[in-house]
C-alpha positions, -999 to 999 in steps of 0.1 A, spaced: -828 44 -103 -857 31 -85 -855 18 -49 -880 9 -18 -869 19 15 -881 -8 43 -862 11 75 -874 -13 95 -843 -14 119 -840 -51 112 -809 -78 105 -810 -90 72 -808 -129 76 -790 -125 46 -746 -116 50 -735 -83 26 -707 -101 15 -734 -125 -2 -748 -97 -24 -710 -88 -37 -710 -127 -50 -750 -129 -60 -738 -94 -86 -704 -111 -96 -726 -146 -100 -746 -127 -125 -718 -106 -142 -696 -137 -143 -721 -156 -161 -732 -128 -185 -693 -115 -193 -665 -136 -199 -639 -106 -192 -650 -103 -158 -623 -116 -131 -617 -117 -91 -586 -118 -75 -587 -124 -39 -558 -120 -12 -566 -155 9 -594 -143 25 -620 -154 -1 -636 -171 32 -642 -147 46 -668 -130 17 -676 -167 4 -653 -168 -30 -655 -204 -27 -688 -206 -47 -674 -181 -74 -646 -206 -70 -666 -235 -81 -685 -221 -114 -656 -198 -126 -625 -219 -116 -603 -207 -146 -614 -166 -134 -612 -168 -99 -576 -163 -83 -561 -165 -50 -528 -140 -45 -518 -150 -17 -513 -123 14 -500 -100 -11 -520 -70 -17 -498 -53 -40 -492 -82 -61 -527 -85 -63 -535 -55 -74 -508 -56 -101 -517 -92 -117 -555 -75 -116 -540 -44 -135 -524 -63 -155 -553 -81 -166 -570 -50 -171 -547 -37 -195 -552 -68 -214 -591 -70 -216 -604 -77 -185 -623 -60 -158 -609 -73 -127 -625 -74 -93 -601 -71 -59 -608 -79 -23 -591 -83 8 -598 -64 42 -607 -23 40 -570 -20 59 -549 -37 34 -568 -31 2 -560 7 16 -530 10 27 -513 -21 16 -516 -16 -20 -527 21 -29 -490 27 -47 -502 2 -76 -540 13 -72 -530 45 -81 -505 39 -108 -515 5 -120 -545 8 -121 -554 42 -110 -532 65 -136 -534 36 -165 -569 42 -163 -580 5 -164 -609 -8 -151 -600 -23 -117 -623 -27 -87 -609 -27 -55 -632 -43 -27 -623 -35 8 -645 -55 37 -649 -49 70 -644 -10 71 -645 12 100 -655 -3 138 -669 -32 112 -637 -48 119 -645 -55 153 -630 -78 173 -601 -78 148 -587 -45 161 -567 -13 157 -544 -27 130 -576 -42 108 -597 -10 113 -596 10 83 -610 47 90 -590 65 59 -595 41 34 -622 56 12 -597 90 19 -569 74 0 -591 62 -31 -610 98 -31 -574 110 -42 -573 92 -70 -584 111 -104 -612 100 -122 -615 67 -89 -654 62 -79 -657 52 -42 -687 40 -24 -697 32 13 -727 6 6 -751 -2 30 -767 -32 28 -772 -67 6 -795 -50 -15 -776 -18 -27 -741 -37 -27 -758 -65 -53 -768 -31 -74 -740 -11 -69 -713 -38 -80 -732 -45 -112 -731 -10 -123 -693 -5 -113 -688 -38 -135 -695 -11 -163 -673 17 -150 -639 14 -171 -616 31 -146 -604 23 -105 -634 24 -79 -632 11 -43 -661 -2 -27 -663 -1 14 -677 -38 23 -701 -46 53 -694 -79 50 -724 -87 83 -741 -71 115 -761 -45 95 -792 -33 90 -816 -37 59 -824 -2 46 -838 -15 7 -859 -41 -6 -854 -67 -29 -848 -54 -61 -840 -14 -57 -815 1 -80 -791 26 -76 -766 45 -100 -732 61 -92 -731 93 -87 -769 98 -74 -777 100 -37 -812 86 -27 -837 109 -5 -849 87 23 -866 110 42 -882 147 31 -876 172 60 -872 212 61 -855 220 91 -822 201 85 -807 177 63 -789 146 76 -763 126 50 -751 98 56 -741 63 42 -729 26 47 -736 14 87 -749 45 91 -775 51 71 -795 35 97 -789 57 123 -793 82 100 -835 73 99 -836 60 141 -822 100 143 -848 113 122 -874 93 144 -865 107 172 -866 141 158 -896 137 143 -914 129 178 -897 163 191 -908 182 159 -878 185 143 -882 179 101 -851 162 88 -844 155 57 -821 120 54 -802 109 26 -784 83 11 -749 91 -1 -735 57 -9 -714 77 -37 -686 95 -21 -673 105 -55 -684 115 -75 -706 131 -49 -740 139 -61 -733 177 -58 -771 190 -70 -789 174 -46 -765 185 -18 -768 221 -31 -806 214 -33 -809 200 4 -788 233 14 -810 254 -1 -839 240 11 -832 233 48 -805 257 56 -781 233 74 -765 201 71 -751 167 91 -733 142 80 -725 107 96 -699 85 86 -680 53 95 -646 69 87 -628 100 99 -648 134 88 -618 150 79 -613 129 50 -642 109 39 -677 121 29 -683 150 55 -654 164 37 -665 159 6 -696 172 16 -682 200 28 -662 207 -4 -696 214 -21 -715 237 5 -680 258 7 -678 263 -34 -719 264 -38 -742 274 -10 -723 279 24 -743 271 52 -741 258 87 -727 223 92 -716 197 117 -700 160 114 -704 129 125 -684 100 127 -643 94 136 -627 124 150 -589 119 147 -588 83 166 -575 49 157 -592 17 162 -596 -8 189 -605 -41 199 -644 -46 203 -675 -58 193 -693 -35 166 -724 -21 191 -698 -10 219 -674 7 196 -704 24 174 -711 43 210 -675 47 219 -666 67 185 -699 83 188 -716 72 157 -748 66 173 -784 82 166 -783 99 200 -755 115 184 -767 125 154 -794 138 173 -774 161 194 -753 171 158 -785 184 148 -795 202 175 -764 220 174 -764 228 136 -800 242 136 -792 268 168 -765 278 140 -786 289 112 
């Protein structure tokens, strides 16, 4: 693993989606098992020029998630590593009874690619909104799930599940984000990345906001508060050492998610410091809410996933310790 954080707080000119299909670009080219199977929305993450090299591995499902799902399995079983998208909502909810037998308990290697999660649905809504979807994958024995944050780590990331030989779900940004990594930073499953060193409290977070995630620790950092920030694009497995490690060292912990903290990696994060090295916590991200109509900036403040409120999450885990 080997990365270079820029942090700049900058758009990438560049769309996430178009990392997911610079990976498969390579994969595809380099292993002829490798399939994707989209849902009709390959649009919307540009299919079309996987489309036009790999036209005899590249197929269209229809609106039929669960169909989808079990032709990919299917294809699994016989050879193939098979590659899934549609939205975060559907590739959820839609289709986790044959993600989790199909492909899940056959122990095939099936990657299911769900875009547009959390307030990233935006102006799409409530029904598109997908804050429990990495919950339902995390359920699934032996799945890997990841919340990727930007072009860089999603081109890395979906190489290295193209060698994983079981499910995985990957959480897809598909625009409107921020460019953490430079060209040509790696990253492995399973290992969370330290951004920032710090000794008064560690902050974890991932996807959209990992970038809040370093504006917080600016603003701390001008009050003299040390915080540590980490990446953990990995929400299983979680990288449990370094979370006991950051525990240990700073006495107190935040996360900040784009997904319900009961359920997605503040849990998960809290399932290690409960079983390892108990210490003061506090969570940020969805508290029991569905979605809404919006654009992206006004429902990051309206759920609260802002660095102001990270900010204030720290404040009130270090007066714990």
């Amino acid at each position: 693993m080997s990365y270079t954080l820029i942090g700049e707080h900058k758009k990438d000119a560049r769309a996430n989606r178009d990392g997911y299909i610079a990976a498969m670009t390579e994969l595809m080219e380099n292993d002829p098992t490798i399939v994707h199977v989209d849902c009709d929305l390959g649009g919307c993450i540009n299919v079309g020029k996987l489309q036009a090299k790999f036209p005899d591995r590249v197929f269209n499902a229809g609106i039929a998630e669960q169909n989808a799902v079990g032709v990919a399995s299917g294809m699994a079983a016989a050879g193939m590593k098979a590659f899934v998208h549609s939205f975060g909502c559907f590739a959820a909810r839609r289709c986790f009874d044959q993600a989790f037998l199909a492909a899940g308990y056959s122990q095939v290697p099936v990657h299911i690619i769900g875009s547009d999660p959390g307030v990233t649905a935006a102006f799409n809504g409530a029904t598109h909104m997908p804050f429990e979807d990495g919950a339902l994958y995390m359920t699934v024995p032996g799945a890997v799930v990841i919340d990727s944050c930007d072009y860089v780590q999603t081109k890395s990331l979906t190489k290295k599940l193209a060698e994983y030989p079981k499910l995985s779900y990957m959480r897809l940004i598909r625009k409107n984000f921020k460019t953490i990594y430079a060209d040509g930073s790696e990253f492995e499953i399973g290992k969370g990345v330290t951004l920032k060193d710090g000794k008064d409290v560690t902050i974890i977070a991932s996807g959209i906001m990992l970038d809040e995630a370093l504006r917080a620790e600016e603003i701390l950092s001008a009050e003299g508060i040390s915080a540590r920030v980490i990446d953990m694009h990995t929400w299983k497995p979680i990288d449990e050492e370094l979370i006991c490690k950051a525990a240990e060292e700073t006495g107190c912990i935040v996360t900040a998610e784009n997904h319900q903290v009961g359920c997605g990696l503040g849990s998960a994060v809290a399932n290690v410091l409960v079983a390892n090295k108990p210490v003061p916590m506090e969570r940020v991200g969805i508290q029991d809410r569905f979605g809404q109509v919006g654009p992206q900036d006004f429902l990051m403040k309206e759920y609260n996933l802002m660095a102001e409120d990270i900010v204030e999450a720290v404040k009130k885990v270090i007066s714990r310790k």
